[in-house]
C-alpha positions, 0 to 999 in steps of 0.5 A, a space after each residue: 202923704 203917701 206914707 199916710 195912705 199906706 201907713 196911716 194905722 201906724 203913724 196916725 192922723 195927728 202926726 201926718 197933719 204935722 208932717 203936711 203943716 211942716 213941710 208947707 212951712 218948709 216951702 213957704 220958707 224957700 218961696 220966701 228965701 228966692 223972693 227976698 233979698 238982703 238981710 230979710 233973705 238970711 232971715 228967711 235962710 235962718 227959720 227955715 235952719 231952724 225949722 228943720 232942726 225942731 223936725 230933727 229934734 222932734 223926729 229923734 225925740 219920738 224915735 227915741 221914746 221907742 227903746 227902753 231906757 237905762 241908767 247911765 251907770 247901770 249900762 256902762 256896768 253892764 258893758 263893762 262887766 260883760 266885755 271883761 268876762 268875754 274878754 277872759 273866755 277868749 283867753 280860754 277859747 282856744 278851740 273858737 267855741 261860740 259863746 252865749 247867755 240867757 238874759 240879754 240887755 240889748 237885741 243885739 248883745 253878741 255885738 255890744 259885749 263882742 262875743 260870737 253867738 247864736 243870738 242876733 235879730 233884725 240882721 237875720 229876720 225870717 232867715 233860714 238860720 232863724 228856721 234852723 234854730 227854731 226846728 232845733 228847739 231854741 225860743 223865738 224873740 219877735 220874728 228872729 231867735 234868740 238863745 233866751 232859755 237855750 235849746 237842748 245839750 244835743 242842740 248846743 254841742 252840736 252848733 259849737 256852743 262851748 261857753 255860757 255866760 252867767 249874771 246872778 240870778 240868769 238861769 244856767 242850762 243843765 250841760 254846762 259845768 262851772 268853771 273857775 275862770 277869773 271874770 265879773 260874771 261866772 263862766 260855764 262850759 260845755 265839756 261837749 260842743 264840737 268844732 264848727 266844721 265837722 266831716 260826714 259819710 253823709 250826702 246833703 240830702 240826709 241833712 233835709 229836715 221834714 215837716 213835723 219833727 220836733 226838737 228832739 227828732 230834729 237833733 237826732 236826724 241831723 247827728 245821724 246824718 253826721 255820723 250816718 248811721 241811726 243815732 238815737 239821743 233822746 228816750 221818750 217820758 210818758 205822760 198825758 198830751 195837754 193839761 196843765 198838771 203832769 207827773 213824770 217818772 224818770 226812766 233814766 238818769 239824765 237831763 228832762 226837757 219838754 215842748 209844749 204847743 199851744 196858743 196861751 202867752 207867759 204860761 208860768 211853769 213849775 217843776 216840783 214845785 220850784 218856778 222855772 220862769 214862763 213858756 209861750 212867752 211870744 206867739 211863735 214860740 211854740 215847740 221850744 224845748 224847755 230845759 227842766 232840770 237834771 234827775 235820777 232813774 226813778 225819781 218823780 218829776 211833777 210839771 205844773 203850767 199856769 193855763 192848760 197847753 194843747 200838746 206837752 211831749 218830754 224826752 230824757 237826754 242820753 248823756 252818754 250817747 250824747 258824749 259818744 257821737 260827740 266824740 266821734 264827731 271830734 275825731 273825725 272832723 277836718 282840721 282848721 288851718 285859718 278861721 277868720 271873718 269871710 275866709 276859712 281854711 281847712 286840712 282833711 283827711 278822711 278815709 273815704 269821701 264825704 261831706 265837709 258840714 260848718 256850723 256857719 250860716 249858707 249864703 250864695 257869696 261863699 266860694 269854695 275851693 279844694 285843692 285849689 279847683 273850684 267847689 260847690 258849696 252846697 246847703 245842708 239842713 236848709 240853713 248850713 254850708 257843705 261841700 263834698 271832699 273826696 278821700 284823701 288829703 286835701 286842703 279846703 278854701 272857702 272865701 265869701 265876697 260881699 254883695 255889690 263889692 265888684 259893682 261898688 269898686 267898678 263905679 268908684 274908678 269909673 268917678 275916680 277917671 271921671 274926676 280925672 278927666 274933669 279936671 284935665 278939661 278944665 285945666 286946658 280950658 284954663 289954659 287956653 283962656 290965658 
């Protein structure tokens, strides 16, 4: 009842009659059971069971007609093809670069398919991750983000998205090159993703990202905080702001992406003529970056939008620029001793001080150590760990403890001592009683 008074748009008048007329057959059953006795007791014992398992059946059948549906042979397909080729990326992914995709069969397919990447849902809803990538350029899905069309190749190379995934048909971001890994679906790679931990002459202030910045300023603040010095990845493309038609001149060769700002919803978008899916798929996602495609210096690009958008801006990655911090980055980031799921350990060597980034998301239950004392773990760009490292050689630690871990063992040797001191009573009181 008080679900209804505070739900009653979601659930409907209909179904808390049900839920009232349900659960007043349920205490009349149990009124009934206290009242009788003998065989008319069971009676009353079996339709209440029975009761309660149509409430189940009913309850599930409802819950379940929320999910989509698949053939059972396509799923399993699906499930088998995508383990096998994940199974043969890791054989190559000596360096744990992460792994992703465009399509999605589920929410949560790093989970179901077994790979680490940047995509998950509900698990970090409105989270600080969720606001990084979003300030990054990758498209939202609900209330969460997923890579769907991906981001841009500063974007990815720099959270260590090192591998994608291809079905037929998926569409495949301009940075990966194909590969010839043997695998049921095709294998791409990113030739620059760098690893998860990097080292930067930077202080974790450099990394805040101010209000405004769009995808492009966004990427290029963060590598210049990487490698602290101005950094500029992307060249502006001139064209008009809003409309639904734009024609682009290349100023250089390299990869053209776009970000469009309106209110409209699955806006088909062509590049020279060419269908290249839909943008503003979902009412926050706004100010993604759109990948349209490689092109020379010159050459005319014409952007076609089903429904005219408030504000367009496009930019041409520098690829070499992109190669070069990247390499830099590289050479300079500390050396991974141990990565494992809640324990990292790392070997650095930096010739002056500075600030250990991981691409791995900030939360309060990681401890750090350097060199055995304790360390700060502090948040760099909002959502990501930094600790700062004097220069020298030196080891990093970094732990992560599970909320409640100490709090649930504490109460399971409180009721194990419990049990214990039970079972002593009643076996003196036993005794006596002999």
């Amino acid at each position: 009842m008080l679900v209804y008074f505070f739900r009653a748009e979601t659930y409907g008048r209909r179904r808390w009659l049900l839920a009232c007329c349900l659960l007043a057959a349920g205490i009349g059953l149990v009124w009934l059971w206290g009242r009788l006795k003998g065989g008319k007791k069971r009676l009353a014992a079996l339709a209440l069971a029975a009761l309660t398992a149509g409430e189940l059946a009913l309850n599930g059948y409802w819950a379940l007609r929320l999910f989509e549906a698949y053939p059972v042979a396509d799923y399993t397909g699906f499930v088998r093809a995508g383990r096998a080729t994940v199974q043969a990326v890791e054989k190559e992914n000596t360096e744990d670069f992460r792994v992703e995709k465009t399509s999605f069969r589920t929410l949560n397919d790093p989970m179901l398919l077994g790979y680490d990447g940047l995509t998950h849902f509900s698990s970090v809803q409105d989270g600080a991750s969720s606001i990084l990538l979003m300030a990054l350029g990758y498209r939202n899905y609900g209330s969460s983000y997923g890579y769907l069309s991906g981001s841009t190749a500063a974007a990815d190379s720099l959270l260590s998205v090192g591998w994608f995934l291809a079905q037929e048909g998926d569409a495949v971001p301009s940075h990966f090159e194909a590969t010839d890994v043997a695998a049921p679906w095709q294998v791409y790679q990113n030739p620059n993703a760098l690893p998860r931990a990097l080292w930067s002459p930077s202080d974790a202030a450099a990394f805040e990202l101010a209000d405004g910045l769009d995808a492009f300023e966004a990427a290029e603040t963060l590598y210049t905080a990487l490698l602290g010095e101005e950094t500029a990845l992307f060249a502006p493309v001139e064209s008009a702001e809003s409309g639904a038609e734009f024609d682009l001149t290349m100023p250089e060769d390299g990869i053209l992406y776009a970000i469009f700002s309106g209110a409209g919803a699955d806006v088909p978008l062509a590049v020279n003529g060419e269908e290249k899916g839909t943008v503003l798929s979902i009412d926050r996602s706004a100010d993604a970056a759109v990948d349209l495609g490689r092109f020379e210096a010159g050459q005319t690009v014409k952007v076609t939008l089903g429904a005219a958008v408030d504000c367009a801006r496009f930019a041409v990655l520098d690829g070499e620029a992109l190669a070069a911090a990247c390499e830099e980055l590289r050479s300079a980031a500390p050396a991974v001793t141990s990565w494992a799921d809640g324990a990292i350990q790392l070997e650095s060597n930096a010739q002056a001080d500075g600030l250990v980034v991981l691409t791995v998301p900030y939360d309060d239950n990681w401890r750090a150590e350097v060199d055995g004392a304790p360390a700060e773990v502090q948040k760099a760009a909002g959502a990501l760990m930094a600790v700062e490292l004097p220069a020298g050689s030196h080891t990093l630690t970094l732990t992560y403890t599970q909320p409640g871990a100490a709090a649930g063992l504490g109460l399971t040797l409180a009721g194990a001592l419990g049990l214990a001191a039970l079972a002593f009573c009643q076996k003196k009181t036993n005794g006596k009683e002999r």
